[in-house]
C-alpha positions in Angstrom: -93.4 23.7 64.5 -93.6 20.6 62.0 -96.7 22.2 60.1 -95.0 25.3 59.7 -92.6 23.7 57.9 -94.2 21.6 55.8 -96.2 24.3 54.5 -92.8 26.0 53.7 -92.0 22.8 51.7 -95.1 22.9 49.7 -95.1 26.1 48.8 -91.2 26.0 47.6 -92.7 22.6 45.3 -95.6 25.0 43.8 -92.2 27.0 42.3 -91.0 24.2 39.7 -92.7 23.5 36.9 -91.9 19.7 34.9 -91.6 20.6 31.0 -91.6 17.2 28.7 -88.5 16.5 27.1 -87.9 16.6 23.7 -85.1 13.8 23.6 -81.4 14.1 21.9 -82.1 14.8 18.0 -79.4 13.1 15.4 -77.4 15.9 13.8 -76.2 14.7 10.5 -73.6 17.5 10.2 -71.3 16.2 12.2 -71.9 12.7 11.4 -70.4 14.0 7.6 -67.8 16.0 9.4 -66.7 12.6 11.0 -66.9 10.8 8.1 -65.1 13.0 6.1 -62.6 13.5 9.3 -61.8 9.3 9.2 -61.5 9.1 5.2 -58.7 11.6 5.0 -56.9 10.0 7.8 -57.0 6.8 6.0 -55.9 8.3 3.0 -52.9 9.7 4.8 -52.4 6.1 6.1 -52.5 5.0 2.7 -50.2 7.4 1.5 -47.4 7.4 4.1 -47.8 3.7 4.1 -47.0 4.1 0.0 -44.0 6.5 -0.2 -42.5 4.8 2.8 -43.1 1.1 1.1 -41.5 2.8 -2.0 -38.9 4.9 -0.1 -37.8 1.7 1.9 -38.1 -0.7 -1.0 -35.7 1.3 -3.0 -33.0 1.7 -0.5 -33.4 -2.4 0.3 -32.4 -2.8 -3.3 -29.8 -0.5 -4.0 -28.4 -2.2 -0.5 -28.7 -5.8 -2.2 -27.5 -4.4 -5.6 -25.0 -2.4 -4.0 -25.9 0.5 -6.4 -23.4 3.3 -6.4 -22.8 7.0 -7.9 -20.1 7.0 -10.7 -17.8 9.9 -9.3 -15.2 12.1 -11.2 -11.7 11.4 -9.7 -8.2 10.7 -10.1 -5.8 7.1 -9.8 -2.1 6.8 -9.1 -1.6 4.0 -11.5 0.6 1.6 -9.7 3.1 -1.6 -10.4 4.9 -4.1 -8.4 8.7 -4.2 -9.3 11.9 -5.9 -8.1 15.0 -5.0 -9.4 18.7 -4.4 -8.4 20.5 -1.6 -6.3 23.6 -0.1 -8.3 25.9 2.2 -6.8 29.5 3.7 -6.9 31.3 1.6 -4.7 34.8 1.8 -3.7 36.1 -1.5 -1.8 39.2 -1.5 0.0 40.9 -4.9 0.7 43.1 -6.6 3.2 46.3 -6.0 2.8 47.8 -9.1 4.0 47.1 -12.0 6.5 45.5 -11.6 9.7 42.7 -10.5 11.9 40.3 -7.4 12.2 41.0 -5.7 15.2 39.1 -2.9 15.1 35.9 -1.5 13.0 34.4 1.8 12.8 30.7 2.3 12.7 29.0 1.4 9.8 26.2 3.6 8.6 28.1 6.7 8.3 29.5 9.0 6.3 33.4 9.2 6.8 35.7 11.9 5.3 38.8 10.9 3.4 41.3 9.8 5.5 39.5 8.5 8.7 40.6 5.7 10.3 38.2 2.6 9.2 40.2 -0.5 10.7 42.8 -1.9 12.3 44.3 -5.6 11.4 46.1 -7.6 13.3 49.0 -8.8 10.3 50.2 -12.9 10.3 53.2 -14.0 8.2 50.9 -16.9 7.3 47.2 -17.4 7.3 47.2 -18.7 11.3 47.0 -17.1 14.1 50.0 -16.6 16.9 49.4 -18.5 20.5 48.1 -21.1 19.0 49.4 -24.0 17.2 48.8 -25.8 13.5 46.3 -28.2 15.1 44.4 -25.8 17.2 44.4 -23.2 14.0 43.2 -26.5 12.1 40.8 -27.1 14.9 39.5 -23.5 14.7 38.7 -23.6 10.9 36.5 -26.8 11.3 34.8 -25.0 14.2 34.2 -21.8 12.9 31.3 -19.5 15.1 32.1 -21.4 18.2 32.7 -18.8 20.5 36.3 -20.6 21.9 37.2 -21.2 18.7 39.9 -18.4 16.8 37.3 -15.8 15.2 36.1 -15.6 18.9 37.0 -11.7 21.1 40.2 -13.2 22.5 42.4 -11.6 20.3 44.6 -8.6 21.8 47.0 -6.4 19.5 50.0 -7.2 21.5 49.5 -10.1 20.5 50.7 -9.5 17.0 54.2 -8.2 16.0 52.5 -5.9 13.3 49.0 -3.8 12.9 48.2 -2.2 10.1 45.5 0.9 10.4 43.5 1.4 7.2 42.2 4.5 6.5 39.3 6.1 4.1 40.9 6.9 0.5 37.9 8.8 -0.3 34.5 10.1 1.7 31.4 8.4 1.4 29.4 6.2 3.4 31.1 3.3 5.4 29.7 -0.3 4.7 30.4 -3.5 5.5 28.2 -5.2 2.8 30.4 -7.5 0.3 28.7 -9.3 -2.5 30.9 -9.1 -5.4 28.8 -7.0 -7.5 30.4 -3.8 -6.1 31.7 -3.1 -9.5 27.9 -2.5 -11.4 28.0 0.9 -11.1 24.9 2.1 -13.7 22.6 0.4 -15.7 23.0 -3.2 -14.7 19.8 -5.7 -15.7 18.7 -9.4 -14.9 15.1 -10.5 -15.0 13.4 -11.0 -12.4 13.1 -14.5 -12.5 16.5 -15.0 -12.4 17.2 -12.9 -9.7 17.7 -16.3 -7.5 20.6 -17.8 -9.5 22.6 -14.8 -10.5 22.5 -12.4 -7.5 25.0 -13.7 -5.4 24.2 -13.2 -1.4 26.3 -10.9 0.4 28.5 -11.1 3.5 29.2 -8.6 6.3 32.7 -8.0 7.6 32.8 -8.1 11.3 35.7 -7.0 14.3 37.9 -10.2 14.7 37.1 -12.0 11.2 39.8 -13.6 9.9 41.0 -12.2 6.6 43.6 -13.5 3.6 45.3 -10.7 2.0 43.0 -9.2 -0.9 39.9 -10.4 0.6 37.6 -7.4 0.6 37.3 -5.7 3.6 34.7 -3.0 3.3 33.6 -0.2 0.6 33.0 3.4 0.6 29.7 4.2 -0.8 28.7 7.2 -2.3 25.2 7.8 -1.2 24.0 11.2 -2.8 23.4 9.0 -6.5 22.2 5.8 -6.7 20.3 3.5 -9.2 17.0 1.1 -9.2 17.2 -1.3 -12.2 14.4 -3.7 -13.3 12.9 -5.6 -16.1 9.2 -5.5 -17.2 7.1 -7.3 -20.0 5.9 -4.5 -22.6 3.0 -3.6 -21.1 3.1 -1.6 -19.1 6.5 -1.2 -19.1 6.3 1.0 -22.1 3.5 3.3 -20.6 6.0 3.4 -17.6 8.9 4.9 -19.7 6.7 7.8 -21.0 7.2 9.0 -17.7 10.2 10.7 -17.2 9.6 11.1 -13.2 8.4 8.8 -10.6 7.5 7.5 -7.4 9.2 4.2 -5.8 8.3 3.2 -2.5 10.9 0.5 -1.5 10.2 -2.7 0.7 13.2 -2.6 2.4 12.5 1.1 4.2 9.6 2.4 6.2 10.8 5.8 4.5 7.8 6.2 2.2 7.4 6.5 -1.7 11.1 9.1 -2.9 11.3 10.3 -6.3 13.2 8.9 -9.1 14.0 9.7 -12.8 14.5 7.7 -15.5 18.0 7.4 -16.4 18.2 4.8 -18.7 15.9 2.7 -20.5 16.2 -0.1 -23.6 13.2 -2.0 -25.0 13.5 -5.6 -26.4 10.2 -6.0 -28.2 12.0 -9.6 -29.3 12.5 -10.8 -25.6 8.6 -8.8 -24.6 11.3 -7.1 -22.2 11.7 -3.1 -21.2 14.2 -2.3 -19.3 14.2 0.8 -17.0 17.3 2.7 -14.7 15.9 4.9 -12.6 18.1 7.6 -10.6 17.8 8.4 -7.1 19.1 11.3 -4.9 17.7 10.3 -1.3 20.4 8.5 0.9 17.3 5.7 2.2 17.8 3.9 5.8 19.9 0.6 4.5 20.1 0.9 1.2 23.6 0.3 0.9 23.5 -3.2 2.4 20.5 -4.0 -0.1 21.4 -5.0 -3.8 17.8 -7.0 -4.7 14.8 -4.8 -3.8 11.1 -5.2 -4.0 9.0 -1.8 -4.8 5.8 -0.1 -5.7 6.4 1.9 -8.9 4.2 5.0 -9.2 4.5 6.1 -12.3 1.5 8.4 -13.5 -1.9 10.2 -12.3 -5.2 9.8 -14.4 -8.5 11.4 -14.2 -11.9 10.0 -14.8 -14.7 8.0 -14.1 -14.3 5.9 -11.3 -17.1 2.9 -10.6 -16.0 -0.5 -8.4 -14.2 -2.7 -10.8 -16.6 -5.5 -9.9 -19.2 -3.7 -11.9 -17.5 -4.1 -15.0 -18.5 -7.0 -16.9 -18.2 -8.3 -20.6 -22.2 -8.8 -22.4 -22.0 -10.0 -26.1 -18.4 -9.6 -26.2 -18.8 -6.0 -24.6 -17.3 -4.5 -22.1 -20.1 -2.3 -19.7 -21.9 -1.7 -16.5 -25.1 -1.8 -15.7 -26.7 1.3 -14.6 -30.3 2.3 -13.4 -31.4 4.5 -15.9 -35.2 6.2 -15.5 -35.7 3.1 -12.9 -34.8 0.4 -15.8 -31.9 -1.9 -15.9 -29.7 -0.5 -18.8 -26.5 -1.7 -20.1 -24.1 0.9 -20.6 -20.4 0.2 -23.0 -17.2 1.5 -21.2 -13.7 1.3 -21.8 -11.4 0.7 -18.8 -8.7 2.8 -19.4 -7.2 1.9 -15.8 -7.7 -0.7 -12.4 -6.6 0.1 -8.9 -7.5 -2.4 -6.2 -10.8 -2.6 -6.3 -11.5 0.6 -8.2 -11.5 0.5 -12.1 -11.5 3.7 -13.9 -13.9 4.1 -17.2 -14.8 6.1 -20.0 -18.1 6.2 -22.3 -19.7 6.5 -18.5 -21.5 9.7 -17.4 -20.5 11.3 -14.2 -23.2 10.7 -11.4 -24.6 7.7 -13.2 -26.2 5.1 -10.6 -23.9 2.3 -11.6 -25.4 -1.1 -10.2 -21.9 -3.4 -8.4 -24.0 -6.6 -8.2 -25.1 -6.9 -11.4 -25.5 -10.6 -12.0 -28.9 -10.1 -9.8 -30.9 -8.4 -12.5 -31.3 -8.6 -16.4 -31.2 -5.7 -18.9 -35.0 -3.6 -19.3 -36.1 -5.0 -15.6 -37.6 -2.2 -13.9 -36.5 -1.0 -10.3 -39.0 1.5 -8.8 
C-alpha cells in the first residue's frame, strides 16, 4: 500500500516544472509620477500656508489698528441744556388766618368751580384749644408730630370754615416758589441758576396759613415754556431751527417736540437766548421750575468714521486711511461729533479708515 503511493507522489512532482526568476525590475514611471505627486503637494502646502499667513496677518492688524469702513449715515446733533419752566399760573391765597383742613388731589385737572380746600378760619394767627404758650411752644417745634401742624385738628373745632373753590380750570398744584408770575420768556444763566431761583414749597392738609399766604395755583397745562441760555455756538445753529426735540430729566416720558417761541442774541454777553413752546402736559412738570434737558435740534447726513481717528498732522485736520495697502493721510473737515462718532467731509464713502492711528506712520505699507 505505501509504494503505491509513493509512486503517486512522484509522478504528481514530474508535473511542475521550476522556471528561474527574473527578480522585481525598477519602473521609473512611477517613480516620476511620485515625484511629481509630492512636489505639487508641497506646493499646495506652500501656498495655503501663504494666503492663510497673509489672510490672518491682515485681519491681526486691522484688529490692532482697529481699521474700520467709513459709512454713509445720519447724526441727531445733540446739546445738554438747563433752563427754567414758565407757565400761566393762577395762585389763589388764604383768605385769612387759620389752618388747612382739607385738600383735593393734586395732579389733576379741575373745572372752574370745584371745591379745592377747606380752612379752618382764627381771629388771630393761633390756634383754638390751645393756649399763647402751647401755640408759642408749637412754632419753636414745628414737624413734631404733637406739636400744632400735626392731624389733631377737627372742624368743629373752629367757629368758621371757609371752602375755596377753583376760579378757573386748569391743573391743581400745590407747588409755590414765588415765580408764578413769569409767564413767557423769562431768562437767567445758567450759572446763576443757584442764587436766583428760589426753592419752592408745597402746601399740605393742616399747614398753618396767615391770610394772603399762597395757597395753591391753577395751572394751565396745554402751553408751556422751556427757557435757557447758551454761549454763541451752537446756540445760533440751534435757533436756525424752528422745531425741536427736548428730552427732560425730570420725566421718563421721552424726547416731546418743542418750537421756538422766542429767541434774543447778545453777541456782547457771547449769550443766545432761546423760549421754546410746548404743548404736552409731561408727568410733574408743574412742580418743576429748573430743568435739566437734551436738546435735539437738527439731523445731518454724511461720512461717519470713530472720532478717535481724527487727528491734527502739520496743523491739519485728517485720518489715516489704508489706501492700495499704504498708510495715507487723508484731510477732513468735521462738520459734527456725537459720542464717540465724529461726522466728516473730504472722506470717501467705504474708505478703510485706520482708529489707532498713532501705531503707524504715513507711506508704511500694510499687506
Amino acid at each position: 500500500m505505501k509504494k503505491k503511493d509513493s509512486k503517486k507522489i512522484n509522478k504528481a512532482r514530474q508535473r511542475f516544472e521550476v522556471h528561474s526568476g527574473e527578480g522585481r525590475r525598477f519602473d521609473f514611471s512611477r517613480l516620476k509620477q511620485g515625484f511629481v505627486f509630492y512636489v505639487l503637494l508641497l506646493l499646495a502646502l506652500v501656498v495655503i500656508v501663504q494666503v492663510g499667513y497673509h489672510w490672518l496677518g491682515e485681519q491681526f492688524l486691522a484688529w490692532r489698528l482697529q481699521v474700520v469702513t467709513a459709512e454713509q449715515g445720519i447724526m441727531e446733533q445733540k446739546q445738554e441744556v438747563e433752563g427754567l419752566i414758565t407757565r400761566s399760573e393762577k395762585v389763589i391765597t388764604a383768605p385769612d388766618h387759620g389752618v388747612i383742613l382739607d385738600l383735593a388731589k393734586a395732579g389733576e385737572r379741575v373745572p372752574h368751580g370745584k371745591e379745592l380746600a377747606r380752612i379752618g378760619i382764627t381771629a388771630e394767627p393761633h390756634f383754638p384749644g390751645r393756649d399763647e404758650e402751647e401755640a408759642e411752644n408749637s412754632e419753636d417745634n414745628e414737624g413734631d408730630e404733637n406739636s400744632p401742624g400735626g392731624d389733631d385738628f377737627d372742624p368743629d373745632d373752629f367757629e368758621t370754615v371757609i371752602t375755596i373753590t377753583g376760579e378757573e380750570a386748569g391743573l391743581l398744584s400745590y407747588y409755590i416758589d414765588g415765580l408764578e408770575n413769569r409767564e413767557g420768556p423769562f431768562y437767567i444763566a445758567a450759572e446763576n441758576l443757584d442764587e436766583k431761583v428760589p426753592e419752592g414749597s408745597v402746601t399740605a392738609k393742616y399747614d398753618r396759613v396767615m391770610a394772603g399766604d399762597p395757597l395753591l395755583k391753577i395751572v394751565n397745562n396745554w402751553e408751556w415754556h422751556y427757557n435757557i441760555v447758551m454761549p454763541l455756538h451752537p446756540g445760533q445753529a440751534i435757533v436756525s431751527e424752528r422745531e425741536v426735540e427736548l428730552d427732560f430729566a425730570f420725566t421718563s416720558e421721552g424726547p416731546v417736540r418743542a418750537e421756538l417761541y422766542h429767541t434774543e442774541i447778545d453777541e456782547g454777553k457771547n449769550e443766545v437766548r432761546l423760549t421754546y413752546l410746548l404743548e404736552k402736559q409731561l408727568p410733574g412738570f408743574a412742580e418743576v421750575r429748573r430743568a435739566e434737558a437734551v436738546l435735539y435740534y437738527a439731523q445731518q447726513e454724511g461720512v461717519i468714521v470713530p472720532a478717535e481717528a481724527v487727528f491734527e498732522k502739520n496743523r491739519q485736520t485728517g485720518v489715516f486711511i489704508n489706501r492700495g495697502g499704504r498708510v495715507a493721510f487723508q484731510p477732513v473737515t468735521v462738520t459734527a461729533r456725537q459720542d464717540d462718532r465724529a461726522m466728516v467731509e473730504g472722506l470717501e464713502p467705504r474708505s478703510q479708515v485706520i482708529t489707532r492711528h498713532e501705531l503707524v506712520e504715513e507711506g508704511r505699507r500694510l499687506n
